[in-house]
C-alpha positions in Angstrom: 0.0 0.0 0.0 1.5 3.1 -1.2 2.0 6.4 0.9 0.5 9.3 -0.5 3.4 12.5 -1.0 2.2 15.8 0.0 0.3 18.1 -2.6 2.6 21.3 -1.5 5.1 22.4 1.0 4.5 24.2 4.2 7.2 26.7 3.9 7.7 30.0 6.3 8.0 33.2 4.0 5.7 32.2 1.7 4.8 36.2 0.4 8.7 36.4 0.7 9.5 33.7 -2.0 6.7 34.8 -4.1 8.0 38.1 -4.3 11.7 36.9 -5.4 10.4 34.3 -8.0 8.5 37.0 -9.7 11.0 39.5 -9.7 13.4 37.0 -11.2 10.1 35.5 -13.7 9.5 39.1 -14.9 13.2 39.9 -15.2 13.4 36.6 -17.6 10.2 37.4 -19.4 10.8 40.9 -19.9 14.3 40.2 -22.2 12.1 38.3 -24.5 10.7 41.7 -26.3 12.4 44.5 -24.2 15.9 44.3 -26.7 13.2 44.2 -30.4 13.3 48.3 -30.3 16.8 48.7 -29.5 17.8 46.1 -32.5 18.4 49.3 -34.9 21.0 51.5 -32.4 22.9 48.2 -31.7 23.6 47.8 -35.5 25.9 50.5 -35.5 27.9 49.9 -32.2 28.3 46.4 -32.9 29.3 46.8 -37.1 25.8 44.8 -38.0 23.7 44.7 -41.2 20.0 44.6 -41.1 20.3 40.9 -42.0 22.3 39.6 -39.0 21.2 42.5 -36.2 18.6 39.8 -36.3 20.8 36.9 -35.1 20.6 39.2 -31.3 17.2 37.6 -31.0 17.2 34.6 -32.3 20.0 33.2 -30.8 18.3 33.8 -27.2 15.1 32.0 -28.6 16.8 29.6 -30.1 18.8 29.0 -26.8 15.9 29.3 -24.4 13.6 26.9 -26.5 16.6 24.2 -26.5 17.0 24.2 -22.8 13.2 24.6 -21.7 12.7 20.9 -21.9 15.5 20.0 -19.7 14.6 21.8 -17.1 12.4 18.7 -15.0 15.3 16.9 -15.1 18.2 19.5 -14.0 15.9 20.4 -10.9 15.1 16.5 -9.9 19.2 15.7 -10.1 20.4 19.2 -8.7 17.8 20.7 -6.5 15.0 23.2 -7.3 16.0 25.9 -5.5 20.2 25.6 -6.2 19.3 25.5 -10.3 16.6 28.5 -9.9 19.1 30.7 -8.3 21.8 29.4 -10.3 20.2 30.7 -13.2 19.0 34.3 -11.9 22.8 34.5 -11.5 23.9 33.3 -15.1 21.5 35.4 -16.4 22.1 38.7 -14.6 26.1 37.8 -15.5 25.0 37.6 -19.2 23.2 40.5 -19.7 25.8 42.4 -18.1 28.0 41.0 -20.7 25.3 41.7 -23.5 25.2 45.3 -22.4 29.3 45.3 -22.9 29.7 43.7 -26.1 31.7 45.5 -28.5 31.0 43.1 -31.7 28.0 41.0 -33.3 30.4 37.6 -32.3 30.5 38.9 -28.6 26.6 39.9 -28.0 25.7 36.8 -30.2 27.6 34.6 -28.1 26.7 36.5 -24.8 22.8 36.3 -26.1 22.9 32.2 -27.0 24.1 32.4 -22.4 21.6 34.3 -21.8 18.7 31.6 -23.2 20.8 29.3 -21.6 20.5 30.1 -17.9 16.9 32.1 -18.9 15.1 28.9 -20.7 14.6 27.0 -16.8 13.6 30.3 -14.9 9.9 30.4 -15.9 9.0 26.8 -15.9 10.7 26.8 -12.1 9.1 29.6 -10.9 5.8 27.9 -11.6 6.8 24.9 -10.4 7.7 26.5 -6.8 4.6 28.7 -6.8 2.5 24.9 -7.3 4.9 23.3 -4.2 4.6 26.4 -2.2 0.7 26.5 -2.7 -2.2 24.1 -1.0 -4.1 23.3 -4.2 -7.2 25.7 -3.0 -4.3 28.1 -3.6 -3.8 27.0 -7.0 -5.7 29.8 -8.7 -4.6 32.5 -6.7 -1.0 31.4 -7.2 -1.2 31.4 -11.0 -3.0 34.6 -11.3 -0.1 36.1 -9.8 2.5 33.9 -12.2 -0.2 34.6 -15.1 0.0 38.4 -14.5 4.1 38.5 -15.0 3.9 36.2 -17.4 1.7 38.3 -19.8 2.4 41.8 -18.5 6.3 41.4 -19.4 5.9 41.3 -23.0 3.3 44.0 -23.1 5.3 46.6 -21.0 8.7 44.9 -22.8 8.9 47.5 -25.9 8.0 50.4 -23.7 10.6 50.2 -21.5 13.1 49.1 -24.2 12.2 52.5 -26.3 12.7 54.6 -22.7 16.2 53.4 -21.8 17.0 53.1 -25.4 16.1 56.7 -26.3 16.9 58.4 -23.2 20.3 56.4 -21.9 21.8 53.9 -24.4 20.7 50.3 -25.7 23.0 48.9 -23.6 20.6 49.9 -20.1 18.1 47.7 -21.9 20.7 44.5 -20.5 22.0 46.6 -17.6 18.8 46.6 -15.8 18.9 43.4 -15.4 21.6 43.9 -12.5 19.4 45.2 -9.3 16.4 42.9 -10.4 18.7 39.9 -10.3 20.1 40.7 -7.4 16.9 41.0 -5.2 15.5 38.2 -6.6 19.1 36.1 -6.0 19.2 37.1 -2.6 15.9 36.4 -2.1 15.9 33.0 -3.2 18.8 32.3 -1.3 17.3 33.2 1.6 14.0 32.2 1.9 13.5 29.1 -0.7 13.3 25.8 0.5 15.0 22.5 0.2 13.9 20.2 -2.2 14.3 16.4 -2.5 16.8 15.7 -5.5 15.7 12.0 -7.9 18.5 10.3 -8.9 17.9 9.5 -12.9 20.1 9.0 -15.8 20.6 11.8 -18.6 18.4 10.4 -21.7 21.4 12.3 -24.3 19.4 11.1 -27.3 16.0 11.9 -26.1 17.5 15.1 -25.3 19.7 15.6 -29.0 16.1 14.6 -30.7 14.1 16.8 -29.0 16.7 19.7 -29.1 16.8 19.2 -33.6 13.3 19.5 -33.5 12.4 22.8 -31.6 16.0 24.3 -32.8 15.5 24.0 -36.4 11.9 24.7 -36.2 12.7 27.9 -34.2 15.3 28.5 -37.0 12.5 27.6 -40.4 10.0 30.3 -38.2 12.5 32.7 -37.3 14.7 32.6 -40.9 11.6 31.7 -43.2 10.6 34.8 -44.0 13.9 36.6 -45.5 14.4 32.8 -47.0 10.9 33.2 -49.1 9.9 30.4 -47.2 9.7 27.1 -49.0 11.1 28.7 -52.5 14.3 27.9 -50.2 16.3 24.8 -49.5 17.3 25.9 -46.5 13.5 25.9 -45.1 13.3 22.4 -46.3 16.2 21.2 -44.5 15.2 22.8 -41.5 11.6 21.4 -42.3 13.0 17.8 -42.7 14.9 18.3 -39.6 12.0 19.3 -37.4 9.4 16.8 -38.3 12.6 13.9 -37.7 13.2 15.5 -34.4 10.1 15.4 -33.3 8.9 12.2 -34.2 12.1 10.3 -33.7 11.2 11.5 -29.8 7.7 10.5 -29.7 8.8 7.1 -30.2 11.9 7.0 -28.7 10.0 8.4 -25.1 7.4 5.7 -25.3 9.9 3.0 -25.9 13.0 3.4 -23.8 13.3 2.3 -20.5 14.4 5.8 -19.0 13.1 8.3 -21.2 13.9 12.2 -21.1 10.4 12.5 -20.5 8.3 10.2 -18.2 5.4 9.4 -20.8 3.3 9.1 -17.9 2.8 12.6 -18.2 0.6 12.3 -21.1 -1.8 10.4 -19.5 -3.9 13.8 -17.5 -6.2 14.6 -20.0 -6.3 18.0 -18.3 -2.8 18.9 -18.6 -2.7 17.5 -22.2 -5.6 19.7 -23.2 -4.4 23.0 -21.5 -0.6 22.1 -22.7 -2.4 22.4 -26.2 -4.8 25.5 -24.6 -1.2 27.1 -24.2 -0.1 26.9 -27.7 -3.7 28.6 -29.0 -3.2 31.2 -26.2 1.0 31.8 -27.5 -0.5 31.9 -30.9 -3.0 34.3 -30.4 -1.7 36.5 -27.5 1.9 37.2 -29.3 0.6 37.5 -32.6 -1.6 40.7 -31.6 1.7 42.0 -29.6 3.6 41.4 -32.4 1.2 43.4 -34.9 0.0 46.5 -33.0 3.0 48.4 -32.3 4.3 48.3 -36.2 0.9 49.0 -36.8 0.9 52.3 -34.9 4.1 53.3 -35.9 3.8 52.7 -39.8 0.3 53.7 -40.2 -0.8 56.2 -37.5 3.3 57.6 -37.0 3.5 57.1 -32.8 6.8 56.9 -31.5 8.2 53.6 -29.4 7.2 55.6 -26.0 3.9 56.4 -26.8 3.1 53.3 -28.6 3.8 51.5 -25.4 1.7 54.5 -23.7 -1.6 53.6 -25.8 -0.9 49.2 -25.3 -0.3 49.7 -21.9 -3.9 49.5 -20.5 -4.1 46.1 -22.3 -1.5 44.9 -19.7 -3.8 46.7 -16.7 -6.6 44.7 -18.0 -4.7 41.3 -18.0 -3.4 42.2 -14.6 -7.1 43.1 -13.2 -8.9 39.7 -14.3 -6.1 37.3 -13.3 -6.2 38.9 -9.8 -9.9 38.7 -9.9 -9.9 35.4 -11.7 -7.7 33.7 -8.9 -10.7 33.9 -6.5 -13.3 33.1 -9.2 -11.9 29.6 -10.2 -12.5 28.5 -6.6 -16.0 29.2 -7.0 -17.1 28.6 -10.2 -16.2 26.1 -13.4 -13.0 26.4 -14.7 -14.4 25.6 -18.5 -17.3 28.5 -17.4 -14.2 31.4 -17.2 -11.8 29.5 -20.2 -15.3 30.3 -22.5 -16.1 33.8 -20.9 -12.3 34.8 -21.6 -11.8 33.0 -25.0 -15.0 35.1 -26.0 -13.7 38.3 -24.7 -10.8 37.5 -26.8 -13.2 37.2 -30.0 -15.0 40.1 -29.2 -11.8 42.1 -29.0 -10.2 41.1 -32.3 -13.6 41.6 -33.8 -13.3 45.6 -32.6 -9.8 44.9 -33.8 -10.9 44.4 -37.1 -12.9 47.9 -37.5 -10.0 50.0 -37.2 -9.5 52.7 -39.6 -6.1 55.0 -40.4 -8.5 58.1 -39.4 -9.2 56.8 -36.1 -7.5 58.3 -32.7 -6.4 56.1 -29.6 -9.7 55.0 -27.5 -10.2 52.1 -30.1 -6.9 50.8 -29.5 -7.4 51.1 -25.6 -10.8 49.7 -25.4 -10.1 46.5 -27.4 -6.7 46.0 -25.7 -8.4 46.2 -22.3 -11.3 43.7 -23.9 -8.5 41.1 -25.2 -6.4 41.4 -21.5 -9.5 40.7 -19.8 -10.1 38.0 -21.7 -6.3 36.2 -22.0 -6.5 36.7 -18.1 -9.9 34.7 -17.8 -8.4 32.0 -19.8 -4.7 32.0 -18.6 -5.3 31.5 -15.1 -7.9 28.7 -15.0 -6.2 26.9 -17.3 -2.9 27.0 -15.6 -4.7 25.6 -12.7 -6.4 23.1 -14.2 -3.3 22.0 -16.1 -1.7 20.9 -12.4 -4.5 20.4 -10.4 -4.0 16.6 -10.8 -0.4 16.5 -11.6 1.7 14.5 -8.8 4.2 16.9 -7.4 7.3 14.7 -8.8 6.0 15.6 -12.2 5.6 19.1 -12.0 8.8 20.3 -13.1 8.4 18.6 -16.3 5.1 19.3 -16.8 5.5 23.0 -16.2 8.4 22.8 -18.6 6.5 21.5 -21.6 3.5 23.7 -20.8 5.9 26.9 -21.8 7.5 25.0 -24.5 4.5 24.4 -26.1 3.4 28.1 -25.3 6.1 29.6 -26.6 6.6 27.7 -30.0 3.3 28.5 -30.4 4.1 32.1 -30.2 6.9 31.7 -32.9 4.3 30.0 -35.5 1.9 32.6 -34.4 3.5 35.6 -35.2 5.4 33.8 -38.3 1.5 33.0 -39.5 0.2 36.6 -39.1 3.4 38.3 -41.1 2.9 35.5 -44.0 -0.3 37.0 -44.1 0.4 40.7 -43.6 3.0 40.4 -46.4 1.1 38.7 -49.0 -2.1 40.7 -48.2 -0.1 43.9 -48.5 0.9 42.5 -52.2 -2.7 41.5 -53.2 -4.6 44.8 -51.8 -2.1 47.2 -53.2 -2.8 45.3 -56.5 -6.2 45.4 -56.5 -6.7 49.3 -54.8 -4.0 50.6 -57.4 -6.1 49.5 -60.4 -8.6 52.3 -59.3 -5.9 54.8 -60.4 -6.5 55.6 -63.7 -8.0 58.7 -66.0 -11.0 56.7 -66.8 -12.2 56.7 -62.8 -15.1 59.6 -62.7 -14.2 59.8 -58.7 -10.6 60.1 -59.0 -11.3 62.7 -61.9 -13.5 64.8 -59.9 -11.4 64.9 -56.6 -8.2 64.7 -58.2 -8.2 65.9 -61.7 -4.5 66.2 -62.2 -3.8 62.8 -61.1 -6.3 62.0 -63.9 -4.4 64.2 -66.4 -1.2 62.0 -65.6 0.9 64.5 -62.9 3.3 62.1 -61.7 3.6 63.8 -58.4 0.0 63.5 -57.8 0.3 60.0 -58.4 3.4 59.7 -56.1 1.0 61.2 -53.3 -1.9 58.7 -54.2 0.0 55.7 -54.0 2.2 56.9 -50.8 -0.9 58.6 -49.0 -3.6 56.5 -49.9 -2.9 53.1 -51.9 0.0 52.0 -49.3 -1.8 53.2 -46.2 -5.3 51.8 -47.2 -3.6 48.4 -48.4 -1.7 47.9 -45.1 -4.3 49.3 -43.3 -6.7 46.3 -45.2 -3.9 44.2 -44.3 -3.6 44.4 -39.9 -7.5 44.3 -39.9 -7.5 40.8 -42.3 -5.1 39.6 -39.9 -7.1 40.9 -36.6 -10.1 38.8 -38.4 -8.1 35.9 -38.9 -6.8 36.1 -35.2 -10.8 36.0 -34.4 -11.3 33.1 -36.2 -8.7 31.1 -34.5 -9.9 32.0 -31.3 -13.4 30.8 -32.3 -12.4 28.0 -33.3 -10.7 26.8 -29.6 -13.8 27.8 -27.8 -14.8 23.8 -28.4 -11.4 22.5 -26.8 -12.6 24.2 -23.5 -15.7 21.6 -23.1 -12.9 18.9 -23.3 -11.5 19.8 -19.5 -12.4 18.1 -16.6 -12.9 20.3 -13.4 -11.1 18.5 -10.9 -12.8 17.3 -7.6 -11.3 18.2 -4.2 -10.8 14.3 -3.6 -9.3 13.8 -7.3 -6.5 17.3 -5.8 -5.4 15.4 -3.4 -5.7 11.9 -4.1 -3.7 12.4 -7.9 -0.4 13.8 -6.6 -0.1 10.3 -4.9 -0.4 8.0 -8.2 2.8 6.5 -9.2 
């Protein structure tokens, strides 16, 4: 007759620990989008082209996805707590040597340390807030993860534009330093002990899994300047990806110690939300990804006040996951994954009626619609996810729920600027036909682009063909971004709301 383990850890300084895992968490999160706007003032410094100023980012995603998955394991052989602080450290010590770099070799390099160390601090943080926290807790707990999860990326470009324009790109690694450092010490100090497993390294698990999220993070990330499949080189990395991957589906569920216990697999709840996590990456990040070029190209905001008018998207997010923490106690978790997912809908659907004459409240009020609604979803499905997770699983369980996340960020955004760019192409086709002398509305507003006045037809196509075909362009996106979210409003029927009993009873199966 088996013992049942614990479901958390009754640790002193509980408010203590929270606070230094989320300073570290947002720390880590922030770097993710905070060095995008300083991309073009590095590119002088460091002797870079437009081409491979690039390689600053995706060398830290390529990094952090590699690593992410290894993260259950390096905590069960070394100790939670000892690899957690270990990387707050490595990563405060690489960003101080991003911020220093004098070449593209050295940030590169410095950048590929910084995904390194940064890849195991979000999954861990998680993972201590579950140990830390009885599961009535659960909710609360993740709102507060959710809320630095998804506020980082928002506030990310706005603080990147600040220090950038007012100090020097290199601040946007430098602040890193007193962050680190209060989260380090805190860590230190007030985490607890936890009991290391003793298992073997699976290296060809490992090597598989790392070819498939590596080149897949390079076909996203390189596709488009490689005009995507008109290129060997997406093929390769194509061929490379789907052999990755599959080679490690079989090789987990056939190996006697497996880089991943396949046991995992088994919660229908934390499959579900693991693939809940990839709609919400896919649809989240897109829209981040799209707005702030959006304002800048079509309505001419600077970085500062771009982040200005998106930042009340991050207050919404922030509001629902504190009020959502208490909700999911009380009411079904599918209920609030529904509400939010429709919020979502509704958002990208006001999303989809913007115009270039419009001012900023349309930008606010959907943003504060679509946080509201990623925060109704976020939380109750991060709960869900562990609710009947034994504890010993939860480090790899909490590192494949941001794997999956996160990659399905990178085919997101890679989705919505496929379509942006060949939208842009076919609507600038089509609007530019409507310039010519035989048009009785171009010949009554503007008869000397009629007549043939080349400057007038400069204007036309700079001031009105281009705007109105990019324009065309975001909203078919934002539509498209709708549908998707529609279209996952069925998965949420497929969670199970887990019993009290099932909470308690689950985290002893073995």
């Amino acid at each position: 007759m088996s013992t049942a383990e614990p479901t958390h850890m009754d640790v002193p300084h509980r408010g203590l620990i929270t606070f230094s895992i989320m300073a570290g968490t947002i720390m880590q999160v922030l770097d993710t989008t905070i060095a995008n706007v300083a991309l073009p003032s590095m590119m002088g410094d460091l002797g870079a082209s437009q081409d491979t100023i690039t390689w600053v980012l995706t060398s830290y995603i390529v990094a952090a996805a590699i690593m992410t998955p290894v993260t259950g394991w390096v905590s069960d052989k070394y100790g939670t707590k000892e690899v957690f602080v270990t990387c707050i450290i490595g990563f405060v010590i690489a960003s101080m040597a991003c911020g220093m770099a004098t070449s593209l070799t050295e940030m590169v390099g410095f950048r590929l340390l910084q995904g390194v160390f940064g890849a195991a601090i979000v999954p861990l943080s998680q993972t201590i807030l579950l140990n830390i926290n009885p599961p009535e807790k659960f909710g609360q707990a993740m709102a507060l993860w959710g809320a630095g999860i998804m506020v980082g990326p928002i506030i990310g470009p706005t603080l990147g534009g600040y220090l950038t324009e007012h100090f020097s790109w290199r601040y946007v690694f430098f602040i890193n330093l007193p962050v680190g450092i209060v989260a380090a010490i805190g860590c230190t100090l007030f985490l607890p002990e936890t009991v290391r497993r003793i298992r073997n390294f699976d290296f060809f698990g490992f090597a598989m899994i790392s070819l498939g999220v590596g080149a897949l993070q390079l076909l996203l990330d390189r596709g488009s300047g490689n005009d995507w499949f008109n290129s060997t080189e997406t093929w390769i990395e194509l061929g490379l990806t789907l052999t990755g991957f599959w080679v490690f589906i079989v090789h987990i569920y056939t190996a006697k110690n497996p880089f991943i216990e396949p046991v995992i697999f088994t919660d229908r709840n934390f499959v579900m939300a693991t693939m809940f996590g990839f709609v919400i990456g896919l649809v989240l990040f897109s829209s981040l990804a799209l707005l702030p070029p959006m304002l800048t190209d079509i309505y001419g905001y600077p970085t500062v006040t771009t982040g200005l008018v998106m930042a009340p998207r991050g207050m919404g997010t922030m509001f629902s996951m504190l009020m959502v923490g208490r909700l999911v106690q009380k009411f079904d978790a599918r209920y609030l994954v529904v509400t939010g997912l429709m919020l979502t809908a509704t958002a990208f659907w006001m999303m989809s009626g913007f115009t270039p004459q419009m001012g900023d409240w349309p930008v606010i009020t959907s943003g504060v619609v679509q946080g509201l609604g990623m925060g109704l979803v976020f939380v109750p499905l991060s709960t869900v996810a562990f609710a009947t997770m034994p504890q010993r699983l939860r480090g790899e369980g909490t590192s494949l729920f941001t794997l999956v996340r996160n990659i399905g960020s990178s085919i997101g955004i890679s989705i919505v600027s496929v379509v942006l760019t060949r939208n842009i192409q076919i609507n600038h086709a089509e609007l530019s036909t409507h310039i010519n002398p035989y048009n009785p509305v171009l010949k009554h507003y503007f008869p000397s682009a009629a007549a043939g006045n080349p400057q007038m037809l400069k204007m036309l196509n700079l001031y009105l063909v281009d705007m109105q075909s990019l324009m065309i362009s975001y909203v078919d996106d934002f539509h498209l971004m709708m549908l998707v979210t529609i279209c996952a409003i069925p998965l949420a029927l497929m969670l199970k709301k887990p019993k009290g009993k099932v909470v308690a009873s689950a985290a002893a199966m073995e």
